[in-house]
Backbone as numpy.savetxt, mean C-alpha at the origin, in Angstrom:
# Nx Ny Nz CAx CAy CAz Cx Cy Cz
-21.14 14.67 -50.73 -20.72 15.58 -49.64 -19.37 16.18 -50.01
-19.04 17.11 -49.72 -18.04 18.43 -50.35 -16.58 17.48 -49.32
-15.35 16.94 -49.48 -14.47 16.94 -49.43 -14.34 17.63 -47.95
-14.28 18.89 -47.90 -13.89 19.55 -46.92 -14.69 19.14 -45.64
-16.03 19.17 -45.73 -17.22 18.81 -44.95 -16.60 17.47 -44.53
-16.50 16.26 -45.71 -16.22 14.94 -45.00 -15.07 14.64 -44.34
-14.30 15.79 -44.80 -12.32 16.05 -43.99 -12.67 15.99 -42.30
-13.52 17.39 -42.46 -14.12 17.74 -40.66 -14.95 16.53 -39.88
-15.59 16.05 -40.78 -16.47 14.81 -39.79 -15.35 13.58 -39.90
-14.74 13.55 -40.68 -13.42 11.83 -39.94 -12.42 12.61 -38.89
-12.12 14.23 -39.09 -11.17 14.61 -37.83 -12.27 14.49 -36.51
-13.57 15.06 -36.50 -14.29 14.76 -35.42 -14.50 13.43 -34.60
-15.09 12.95 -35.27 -15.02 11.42 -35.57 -13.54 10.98 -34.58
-12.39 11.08 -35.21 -11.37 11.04 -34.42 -11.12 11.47 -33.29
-11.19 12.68 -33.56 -11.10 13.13 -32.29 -12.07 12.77 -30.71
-13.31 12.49 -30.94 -14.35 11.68 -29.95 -13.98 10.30 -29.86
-13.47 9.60 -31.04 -12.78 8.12 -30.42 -11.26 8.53 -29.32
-10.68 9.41 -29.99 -9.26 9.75 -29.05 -9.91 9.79 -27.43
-10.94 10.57 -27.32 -11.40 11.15 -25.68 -11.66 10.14 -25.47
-12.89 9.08 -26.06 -13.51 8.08 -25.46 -12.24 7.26 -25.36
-11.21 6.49 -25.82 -10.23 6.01 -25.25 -9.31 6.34 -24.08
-9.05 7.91 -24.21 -8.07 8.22 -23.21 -9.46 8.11 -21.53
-10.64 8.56 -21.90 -11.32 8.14 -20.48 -11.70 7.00 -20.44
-11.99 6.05 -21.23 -11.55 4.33 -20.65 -10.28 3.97 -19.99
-8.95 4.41 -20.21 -7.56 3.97 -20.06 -7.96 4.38 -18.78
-8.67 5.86 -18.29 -8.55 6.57 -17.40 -8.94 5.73 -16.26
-10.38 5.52 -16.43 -10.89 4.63 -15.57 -10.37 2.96 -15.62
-9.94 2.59 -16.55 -9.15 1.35 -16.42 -7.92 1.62 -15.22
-7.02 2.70 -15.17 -5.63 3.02 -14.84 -6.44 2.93 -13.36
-7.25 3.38 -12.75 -7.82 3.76 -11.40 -8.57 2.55 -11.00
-8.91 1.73 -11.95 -9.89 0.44 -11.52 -9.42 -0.54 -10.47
-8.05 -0.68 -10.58 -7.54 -1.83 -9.99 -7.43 -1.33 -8.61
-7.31 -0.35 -8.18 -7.38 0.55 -7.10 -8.53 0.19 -6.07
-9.77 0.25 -7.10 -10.69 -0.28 -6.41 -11.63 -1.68 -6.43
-10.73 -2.32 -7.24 -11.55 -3.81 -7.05 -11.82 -4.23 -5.81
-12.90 -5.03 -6.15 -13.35 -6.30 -4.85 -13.16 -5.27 -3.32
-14.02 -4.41 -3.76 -14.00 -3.39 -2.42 -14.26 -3.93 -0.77
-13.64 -3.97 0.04 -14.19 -4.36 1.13 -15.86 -3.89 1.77
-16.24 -5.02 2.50 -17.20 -4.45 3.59 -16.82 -4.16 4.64
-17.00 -2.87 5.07 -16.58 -2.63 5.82 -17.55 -2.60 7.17
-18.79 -3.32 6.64 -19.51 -3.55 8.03 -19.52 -4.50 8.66
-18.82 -5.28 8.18 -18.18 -6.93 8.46 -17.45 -7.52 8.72
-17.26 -7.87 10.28 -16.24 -8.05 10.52 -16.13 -9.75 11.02
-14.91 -10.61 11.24 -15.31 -11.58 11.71 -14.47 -11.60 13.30
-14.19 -12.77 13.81 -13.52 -12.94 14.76 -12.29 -12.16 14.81
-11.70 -11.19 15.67 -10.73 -9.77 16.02 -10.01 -10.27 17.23
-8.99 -10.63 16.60 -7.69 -10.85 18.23 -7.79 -9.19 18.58
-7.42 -8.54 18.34 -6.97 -6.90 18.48 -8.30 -6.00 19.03
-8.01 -4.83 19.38 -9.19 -3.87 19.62 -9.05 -2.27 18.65
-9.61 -1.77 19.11 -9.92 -0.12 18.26 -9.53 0.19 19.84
-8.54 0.96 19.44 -7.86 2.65 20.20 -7.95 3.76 20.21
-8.27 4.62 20.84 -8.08 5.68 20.18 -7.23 6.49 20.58
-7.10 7.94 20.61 -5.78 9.00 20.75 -4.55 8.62 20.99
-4.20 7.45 20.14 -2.81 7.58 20.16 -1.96 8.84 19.70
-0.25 9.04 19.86 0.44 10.01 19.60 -0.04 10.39 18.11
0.03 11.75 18.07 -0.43 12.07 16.81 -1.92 12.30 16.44
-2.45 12.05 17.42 -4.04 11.65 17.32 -5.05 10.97 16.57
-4.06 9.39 16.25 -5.00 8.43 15.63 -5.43 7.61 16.30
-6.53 7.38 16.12 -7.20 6.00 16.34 -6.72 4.56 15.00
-7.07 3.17 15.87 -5.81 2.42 15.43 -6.59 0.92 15.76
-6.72 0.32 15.19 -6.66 -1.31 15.13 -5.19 -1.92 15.97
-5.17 -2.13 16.94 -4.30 -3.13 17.48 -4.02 -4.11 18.00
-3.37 -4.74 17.90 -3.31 -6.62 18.16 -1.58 -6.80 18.02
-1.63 -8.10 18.91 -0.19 -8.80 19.30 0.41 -8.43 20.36
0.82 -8.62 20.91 1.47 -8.52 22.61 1.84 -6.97 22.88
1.76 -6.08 23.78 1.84 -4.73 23.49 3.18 -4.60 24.12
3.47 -5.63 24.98 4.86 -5.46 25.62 6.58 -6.07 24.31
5.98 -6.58 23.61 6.61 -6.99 22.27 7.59 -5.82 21.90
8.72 -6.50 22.35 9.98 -4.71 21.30 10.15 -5.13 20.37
9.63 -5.37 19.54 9.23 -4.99 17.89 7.89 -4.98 17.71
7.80 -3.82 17.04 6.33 -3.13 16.51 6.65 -3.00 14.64
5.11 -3.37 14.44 5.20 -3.31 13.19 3.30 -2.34 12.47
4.21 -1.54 11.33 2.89 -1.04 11.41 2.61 -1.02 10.06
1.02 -1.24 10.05 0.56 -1.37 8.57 -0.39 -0.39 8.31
0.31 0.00 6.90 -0.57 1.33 6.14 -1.76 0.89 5.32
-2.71 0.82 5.40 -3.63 0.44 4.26 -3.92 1.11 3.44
-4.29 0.44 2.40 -4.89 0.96 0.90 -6.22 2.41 1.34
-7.07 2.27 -0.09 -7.47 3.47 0.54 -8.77 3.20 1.01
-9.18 1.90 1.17 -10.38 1.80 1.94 -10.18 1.80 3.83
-8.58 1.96 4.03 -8.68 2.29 5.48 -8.63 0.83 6.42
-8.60 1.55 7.65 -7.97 0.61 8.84 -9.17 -1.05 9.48
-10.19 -0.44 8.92 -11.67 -1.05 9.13 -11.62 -2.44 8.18
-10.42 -2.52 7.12 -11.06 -3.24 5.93 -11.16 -4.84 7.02
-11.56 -6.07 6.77 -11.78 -7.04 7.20 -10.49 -7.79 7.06
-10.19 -7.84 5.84 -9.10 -8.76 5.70 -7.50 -7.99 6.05
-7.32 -6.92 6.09 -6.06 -6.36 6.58 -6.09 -6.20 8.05
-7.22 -6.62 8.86 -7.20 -6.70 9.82 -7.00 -8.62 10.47
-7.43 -9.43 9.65 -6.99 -10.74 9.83 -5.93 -10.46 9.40
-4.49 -10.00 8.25 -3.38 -10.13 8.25 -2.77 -9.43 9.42
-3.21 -8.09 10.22 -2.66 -7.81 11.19 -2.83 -9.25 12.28
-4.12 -9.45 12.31 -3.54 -10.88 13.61 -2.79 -11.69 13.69
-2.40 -12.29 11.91 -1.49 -13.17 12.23 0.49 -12.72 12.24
0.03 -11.15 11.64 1.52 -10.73 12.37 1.67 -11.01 13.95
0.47 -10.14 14.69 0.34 -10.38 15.92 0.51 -11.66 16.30
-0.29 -12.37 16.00 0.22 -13.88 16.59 1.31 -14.59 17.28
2.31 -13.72 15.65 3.89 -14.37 15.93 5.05 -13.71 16.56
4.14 -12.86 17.69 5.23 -12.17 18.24 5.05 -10.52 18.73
5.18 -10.27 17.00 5.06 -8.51 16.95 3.49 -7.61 17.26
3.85 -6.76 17.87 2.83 -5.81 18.47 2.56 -4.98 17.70
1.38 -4.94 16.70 0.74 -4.27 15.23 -0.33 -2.80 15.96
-0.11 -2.12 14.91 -0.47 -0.81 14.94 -0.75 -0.13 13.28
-2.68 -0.80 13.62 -3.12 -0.39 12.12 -3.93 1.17 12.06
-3.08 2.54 11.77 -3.58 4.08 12.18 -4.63 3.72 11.48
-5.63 4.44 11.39 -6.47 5.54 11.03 -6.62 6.56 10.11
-5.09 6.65 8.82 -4.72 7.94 8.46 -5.79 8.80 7.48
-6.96 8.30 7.32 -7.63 8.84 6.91 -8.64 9.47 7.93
-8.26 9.50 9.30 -9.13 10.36 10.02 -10.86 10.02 10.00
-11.07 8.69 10.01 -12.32 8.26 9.61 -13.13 9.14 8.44
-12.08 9.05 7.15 -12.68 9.60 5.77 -12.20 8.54 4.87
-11.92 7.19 4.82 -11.59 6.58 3.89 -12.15 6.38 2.51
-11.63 5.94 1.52 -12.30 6.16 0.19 -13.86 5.12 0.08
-14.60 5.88 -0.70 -16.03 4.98 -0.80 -16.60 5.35 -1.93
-17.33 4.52 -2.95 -17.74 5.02 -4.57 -18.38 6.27 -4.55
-18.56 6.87 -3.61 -19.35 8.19 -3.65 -18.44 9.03 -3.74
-17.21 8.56 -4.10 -15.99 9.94 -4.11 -15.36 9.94 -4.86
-14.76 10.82 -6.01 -13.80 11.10 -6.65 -12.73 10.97 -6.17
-11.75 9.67 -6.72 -10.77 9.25 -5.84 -9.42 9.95 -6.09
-9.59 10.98 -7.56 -8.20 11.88 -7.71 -8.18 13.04 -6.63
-9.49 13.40 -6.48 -9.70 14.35 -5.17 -9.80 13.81 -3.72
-10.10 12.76 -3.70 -9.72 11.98 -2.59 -8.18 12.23 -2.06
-7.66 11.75 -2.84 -6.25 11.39 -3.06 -5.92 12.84 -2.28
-5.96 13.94 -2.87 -5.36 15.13 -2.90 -5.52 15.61 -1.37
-6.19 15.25 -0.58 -6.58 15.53 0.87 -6.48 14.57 1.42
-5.33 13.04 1.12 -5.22 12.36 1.79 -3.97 11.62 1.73
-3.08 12.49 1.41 -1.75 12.55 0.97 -0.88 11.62 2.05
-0.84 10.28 1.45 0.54 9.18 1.92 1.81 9.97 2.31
1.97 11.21 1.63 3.47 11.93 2.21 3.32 12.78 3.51
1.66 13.53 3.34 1.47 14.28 4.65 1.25 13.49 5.68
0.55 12.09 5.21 0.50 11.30 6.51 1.83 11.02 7.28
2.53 10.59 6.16 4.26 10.21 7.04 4.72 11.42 8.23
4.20 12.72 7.43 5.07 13.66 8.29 3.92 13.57 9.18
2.92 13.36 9.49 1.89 13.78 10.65 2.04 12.42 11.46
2.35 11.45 11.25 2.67 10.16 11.78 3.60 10.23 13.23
4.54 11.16 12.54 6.16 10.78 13.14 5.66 10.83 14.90
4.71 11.65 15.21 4.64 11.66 16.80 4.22 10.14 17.28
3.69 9.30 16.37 3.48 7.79 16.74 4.43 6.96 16.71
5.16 7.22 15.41 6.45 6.26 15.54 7.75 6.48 16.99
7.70 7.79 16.87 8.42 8.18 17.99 7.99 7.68 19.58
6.43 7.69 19.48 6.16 6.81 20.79 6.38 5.49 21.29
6.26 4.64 19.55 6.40 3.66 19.59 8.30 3.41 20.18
9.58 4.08 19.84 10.46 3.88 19.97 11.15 4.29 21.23
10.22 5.63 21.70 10.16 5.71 22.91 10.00 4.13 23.82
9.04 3.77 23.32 8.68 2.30 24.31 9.48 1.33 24.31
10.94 1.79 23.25 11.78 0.64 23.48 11.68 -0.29 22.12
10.60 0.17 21.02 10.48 -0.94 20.37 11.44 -0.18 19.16
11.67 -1.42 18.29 11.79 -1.46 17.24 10.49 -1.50 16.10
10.96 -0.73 15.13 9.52 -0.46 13.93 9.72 -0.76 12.78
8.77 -1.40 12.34 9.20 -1.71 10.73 7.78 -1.05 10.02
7.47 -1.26 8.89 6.28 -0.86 8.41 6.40 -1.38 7.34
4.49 -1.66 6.78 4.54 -2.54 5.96 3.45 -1.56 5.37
3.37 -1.45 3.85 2.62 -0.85 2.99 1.73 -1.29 1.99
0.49 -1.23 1.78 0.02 -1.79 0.91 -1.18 -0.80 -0.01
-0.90 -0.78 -1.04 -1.38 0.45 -2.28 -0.87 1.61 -1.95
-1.76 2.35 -1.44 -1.76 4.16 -0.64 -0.75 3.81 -0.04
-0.82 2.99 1.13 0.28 2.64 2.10 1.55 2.43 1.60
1.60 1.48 0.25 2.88 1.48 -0.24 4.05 2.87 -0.48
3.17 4.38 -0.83 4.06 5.58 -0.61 4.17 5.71 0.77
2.90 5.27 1.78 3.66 5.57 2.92 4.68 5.35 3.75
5.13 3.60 3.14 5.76 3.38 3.80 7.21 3.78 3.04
7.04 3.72 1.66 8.45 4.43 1.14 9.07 5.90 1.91
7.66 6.48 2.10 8.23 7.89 2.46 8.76 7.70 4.34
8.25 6.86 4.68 8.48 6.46 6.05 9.94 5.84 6.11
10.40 4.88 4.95 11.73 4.52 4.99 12.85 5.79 4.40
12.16 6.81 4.36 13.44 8.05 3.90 13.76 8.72 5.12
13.10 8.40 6.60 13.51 8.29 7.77 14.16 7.95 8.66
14.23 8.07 9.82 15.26 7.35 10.96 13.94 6.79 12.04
12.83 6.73 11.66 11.56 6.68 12.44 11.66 4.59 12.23
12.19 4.31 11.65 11.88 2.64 11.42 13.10 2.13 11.26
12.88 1.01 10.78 14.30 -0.48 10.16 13.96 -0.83 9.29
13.02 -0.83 8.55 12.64 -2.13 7.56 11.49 -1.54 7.53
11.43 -1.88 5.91 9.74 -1.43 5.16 9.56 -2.83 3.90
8.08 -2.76 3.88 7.48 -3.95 2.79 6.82 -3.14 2.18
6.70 -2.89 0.59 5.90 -2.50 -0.12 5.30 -3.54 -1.28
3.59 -3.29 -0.53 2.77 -4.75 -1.25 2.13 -4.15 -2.14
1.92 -4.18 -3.70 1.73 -3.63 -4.70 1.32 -1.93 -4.83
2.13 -1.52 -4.68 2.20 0.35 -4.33 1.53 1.21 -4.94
1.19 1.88 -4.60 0.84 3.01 -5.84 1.41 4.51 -5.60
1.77 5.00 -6.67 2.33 6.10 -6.61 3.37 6.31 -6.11
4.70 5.05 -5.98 5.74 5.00 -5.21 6.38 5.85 -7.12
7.46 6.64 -6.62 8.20 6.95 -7.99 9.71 6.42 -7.90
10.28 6.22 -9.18 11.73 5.88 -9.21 12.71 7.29 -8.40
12.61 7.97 -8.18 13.41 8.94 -7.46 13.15 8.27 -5.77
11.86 7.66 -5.45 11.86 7.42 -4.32 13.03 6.40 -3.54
13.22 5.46 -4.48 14.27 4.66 -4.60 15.61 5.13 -4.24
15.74 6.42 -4.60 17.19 7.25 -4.19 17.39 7.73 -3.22
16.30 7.57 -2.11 16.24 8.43 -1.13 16.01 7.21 0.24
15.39 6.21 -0.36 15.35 5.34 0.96 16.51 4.90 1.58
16.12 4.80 2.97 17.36 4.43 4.12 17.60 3.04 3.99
16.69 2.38 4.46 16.24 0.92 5.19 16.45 -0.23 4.28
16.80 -1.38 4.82 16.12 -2.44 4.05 14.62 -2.42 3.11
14.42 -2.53 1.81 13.09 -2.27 1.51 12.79 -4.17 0.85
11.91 -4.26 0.84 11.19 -5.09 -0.10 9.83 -4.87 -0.65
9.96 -5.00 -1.92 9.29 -4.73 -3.07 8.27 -5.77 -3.76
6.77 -5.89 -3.35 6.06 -6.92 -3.75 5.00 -6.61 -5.01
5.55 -6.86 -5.90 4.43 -6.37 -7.18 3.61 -7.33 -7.72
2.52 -6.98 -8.97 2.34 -8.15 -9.42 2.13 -7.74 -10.74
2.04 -9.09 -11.70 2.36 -9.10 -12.44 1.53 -8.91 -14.15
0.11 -8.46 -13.23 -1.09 -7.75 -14.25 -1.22 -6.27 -13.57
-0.41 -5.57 -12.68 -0.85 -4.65 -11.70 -0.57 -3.47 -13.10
-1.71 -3.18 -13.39 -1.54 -1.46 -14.20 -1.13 -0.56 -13.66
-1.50 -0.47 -12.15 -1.10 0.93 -11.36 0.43 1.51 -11.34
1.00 0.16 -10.83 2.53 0.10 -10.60 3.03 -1.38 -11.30
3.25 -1.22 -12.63 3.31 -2.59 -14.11 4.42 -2.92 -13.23
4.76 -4.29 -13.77 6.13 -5.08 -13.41 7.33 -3.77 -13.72
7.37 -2.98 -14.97 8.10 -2.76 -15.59 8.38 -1.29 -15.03
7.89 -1.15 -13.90 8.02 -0.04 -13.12 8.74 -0.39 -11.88
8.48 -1.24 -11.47 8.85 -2.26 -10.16 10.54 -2.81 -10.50
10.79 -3.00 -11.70 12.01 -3.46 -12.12 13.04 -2.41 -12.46
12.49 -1.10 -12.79 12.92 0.03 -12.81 13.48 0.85 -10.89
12.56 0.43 -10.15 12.79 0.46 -8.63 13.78 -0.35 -8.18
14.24 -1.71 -9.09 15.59 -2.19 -8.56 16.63 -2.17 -8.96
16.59 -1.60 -10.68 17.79 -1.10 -11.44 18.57 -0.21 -10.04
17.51 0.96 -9.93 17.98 1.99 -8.83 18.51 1.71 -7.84
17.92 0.87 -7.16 18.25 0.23 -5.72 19.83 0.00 -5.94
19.72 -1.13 -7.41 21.08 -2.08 -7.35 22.03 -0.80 -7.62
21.83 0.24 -8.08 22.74 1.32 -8.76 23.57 1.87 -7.38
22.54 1.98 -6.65 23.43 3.06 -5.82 24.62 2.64 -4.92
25.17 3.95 -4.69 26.60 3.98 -3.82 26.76 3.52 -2.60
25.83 3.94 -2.00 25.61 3.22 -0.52 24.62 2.26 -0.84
24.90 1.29 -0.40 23.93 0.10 -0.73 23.32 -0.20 0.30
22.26 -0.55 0.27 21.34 -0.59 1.07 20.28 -2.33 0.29
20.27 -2.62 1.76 19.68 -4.03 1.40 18.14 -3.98 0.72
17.76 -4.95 -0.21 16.43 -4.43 -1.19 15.90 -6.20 -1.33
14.78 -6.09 -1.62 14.59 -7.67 -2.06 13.18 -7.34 -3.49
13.08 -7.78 -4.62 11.89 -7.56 -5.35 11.70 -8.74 -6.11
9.87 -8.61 -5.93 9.57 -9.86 -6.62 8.11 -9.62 -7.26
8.04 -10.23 -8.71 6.94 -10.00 -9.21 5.79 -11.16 -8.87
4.55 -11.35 -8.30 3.77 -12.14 -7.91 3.17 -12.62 -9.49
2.82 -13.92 -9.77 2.30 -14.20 -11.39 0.89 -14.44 -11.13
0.50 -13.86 -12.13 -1.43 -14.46 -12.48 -2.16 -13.52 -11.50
-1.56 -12.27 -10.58 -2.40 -11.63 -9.86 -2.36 -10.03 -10.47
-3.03 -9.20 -10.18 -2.98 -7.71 -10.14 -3.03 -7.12 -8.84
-2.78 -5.88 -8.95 -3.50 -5.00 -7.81 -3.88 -5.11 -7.02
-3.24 -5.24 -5.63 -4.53 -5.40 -4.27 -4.06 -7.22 -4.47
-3.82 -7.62 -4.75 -3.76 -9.58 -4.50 -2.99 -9.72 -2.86
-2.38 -8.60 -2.36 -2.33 -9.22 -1.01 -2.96 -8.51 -0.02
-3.80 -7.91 -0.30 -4.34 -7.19 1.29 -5.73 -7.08 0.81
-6.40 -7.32 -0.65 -7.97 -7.40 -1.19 -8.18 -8.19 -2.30
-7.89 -9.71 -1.67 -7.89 -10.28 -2.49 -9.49 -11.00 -2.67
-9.93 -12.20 -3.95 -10.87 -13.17 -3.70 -10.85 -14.25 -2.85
-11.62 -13.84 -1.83 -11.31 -15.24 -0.42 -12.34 -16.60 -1.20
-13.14 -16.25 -2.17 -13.27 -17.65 -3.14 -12.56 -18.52 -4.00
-11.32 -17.41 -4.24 -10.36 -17.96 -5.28 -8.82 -18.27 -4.91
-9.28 -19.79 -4.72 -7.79 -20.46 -4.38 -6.74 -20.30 -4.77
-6.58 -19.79 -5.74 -5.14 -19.03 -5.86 -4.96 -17.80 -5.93
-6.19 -16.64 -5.48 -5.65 -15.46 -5.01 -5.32 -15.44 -3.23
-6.31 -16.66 -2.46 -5.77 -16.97 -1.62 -4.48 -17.20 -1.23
-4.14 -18.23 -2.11 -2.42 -18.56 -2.07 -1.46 -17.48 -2.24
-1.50 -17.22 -2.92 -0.70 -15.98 -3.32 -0.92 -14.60 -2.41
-1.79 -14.28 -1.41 -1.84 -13.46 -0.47 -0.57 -13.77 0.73
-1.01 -15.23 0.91 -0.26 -16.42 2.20 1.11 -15.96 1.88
1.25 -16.24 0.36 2.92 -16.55 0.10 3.30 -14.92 0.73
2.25 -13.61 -0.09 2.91 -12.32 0.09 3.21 -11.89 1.52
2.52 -12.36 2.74 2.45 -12.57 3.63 3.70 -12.97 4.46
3.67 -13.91 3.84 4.84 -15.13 4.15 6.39 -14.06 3.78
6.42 -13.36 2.66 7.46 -12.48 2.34 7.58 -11.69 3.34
6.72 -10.79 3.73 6.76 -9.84 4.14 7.04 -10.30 5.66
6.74 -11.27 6.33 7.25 -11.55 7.54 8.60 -12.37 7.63
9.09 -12.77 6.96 10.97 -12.84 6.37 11.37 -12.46 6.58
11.21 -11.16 5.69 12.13 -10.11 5.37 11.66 -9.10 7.28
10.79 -9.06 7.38 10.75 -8.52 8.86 11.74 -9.37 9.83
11.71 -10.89 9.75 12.19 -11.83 10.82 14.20 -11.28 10.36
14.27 -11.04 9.11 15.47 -10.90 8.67 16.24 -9.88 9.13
15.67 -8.98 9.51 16.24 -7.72 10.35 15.70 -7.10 11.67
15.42 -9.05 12.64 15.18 -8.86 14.09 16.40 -7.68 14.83
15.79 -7.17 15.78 16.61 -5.80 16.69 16.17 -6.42 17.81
């Protein structure tokens, strides 16, 4: 075979291994996003009820004393307000006090394998939600309460973009996605930062880059970050309820995130 001929078939050659890698990474980079998908037709025992038209016009999972002046609200990932198990972590916030408020922000369109989740994404924007939110938070403070918010994946930008506000006190971000290091420059609030420590979406080494920043700045502002070990993606709000230590490690994230809430009672 002529030199030139076999030049073109090893650049081809190359070049089809280059694609087939960069769309494995692709779908690797997006996978963790959607592991261990919830059912969402399954629900078990529900302290809380479904609301609807709250301010802003969401409908909402709620539970914990409604007369409670502190409210706390949780953003979910992108399977939405329905998932099973972010609705048992809303009860046992509720439990201990605080009056939970899980929106809707996907307008009953949450993500499902039948969808392209980069286009998903693009019409379901964690930043437009914050600004379309604010008529809820404002009701909520209207009522006297105090607000914190707690984030988890999707939710994790929401609640960053929610702490670049005067709408809350305190935000938890439980393994984030799409939070950026500039976001860091802009938050008000107390934040805490829950990553883990196989998470591709948002690596440790992104998360540690979020507290260089934190610790950098001029006005200091209180921060707490911690890398979770032996988990990825989703380990506190979709985790394996077979696997005793993704169990554990939900409890503990849990356990953080209501701390750092108890830590800046109003």
């Amino acid at each position: 075979m002529p030199s030139a001929v076999m030049g073109s078939t090893a650049l081809l050659s190359l070049l089809l291994f280059t694609v087939h890698v960069a769309a494995a990474a692709t779908v690797h980079e997006h996978s963790q996003c959607l592991h261990n998908p919830p059912d969402l037709s399954q629900h078990g025992v529900e302290a809380g009820k479904e609301v609807g038209n709250l301010p802003g016009g969401f409908r909402a999972y709620v539970t914990g004393p409604p007369s409670s002046r502190r409210a706390v609200v949780l953003a979910s990932d992108v399977y939405g307000f329905k998932a099973p198990l972010l609705r048992k972590i809303s009860d046992k916030v509720g439990m201990i006090g605080y009056y939970v408020v899980v929106p809707d922000f996907f307008n009953g369109d949450p993500y499902n394998d039948s969808k392209n989740l980069s286009e998903w994404i693009k019409s379901h924007s964690p930043v437009t939600a914050a600004q379309d939110a604010k008529p809820l938070f404002d009701y909520l403070r209207q009522e006297g309460k105090s607000v914190r918010v707690g984030g988890y994946c999707w939710g994790g930008k929401f609640a960053t973009e929610m702490a670049k506000t005067d709408n809350i006190e305190v935000a938890v971000l439980s393994h984030p996605a799409n939070v950026t290091v500039d976001d860091m420059k802009e938050v008000k609030w107390p934040i805490e930062i829950l990553g883990a420590q196989k998470d591709t979406i948002t690596p440790p080494e992104q998360v540690h880059q979020f507290e260089q920043v934190l610790s950098e700045r001029k006005d200091k502002i209180q921060y707490f970050v911690k890398i979770f070990p032996r988990v990825a993606h989703g380990f506190a709000s979709r985790y394996n309820t077979s696997d005793p230590f993704a169990v554990k490690s939900a409890e503990k994230a849990l356990a953080y995130m209501l701390d750092w809430f108890h830590k800046y009672l109003k």
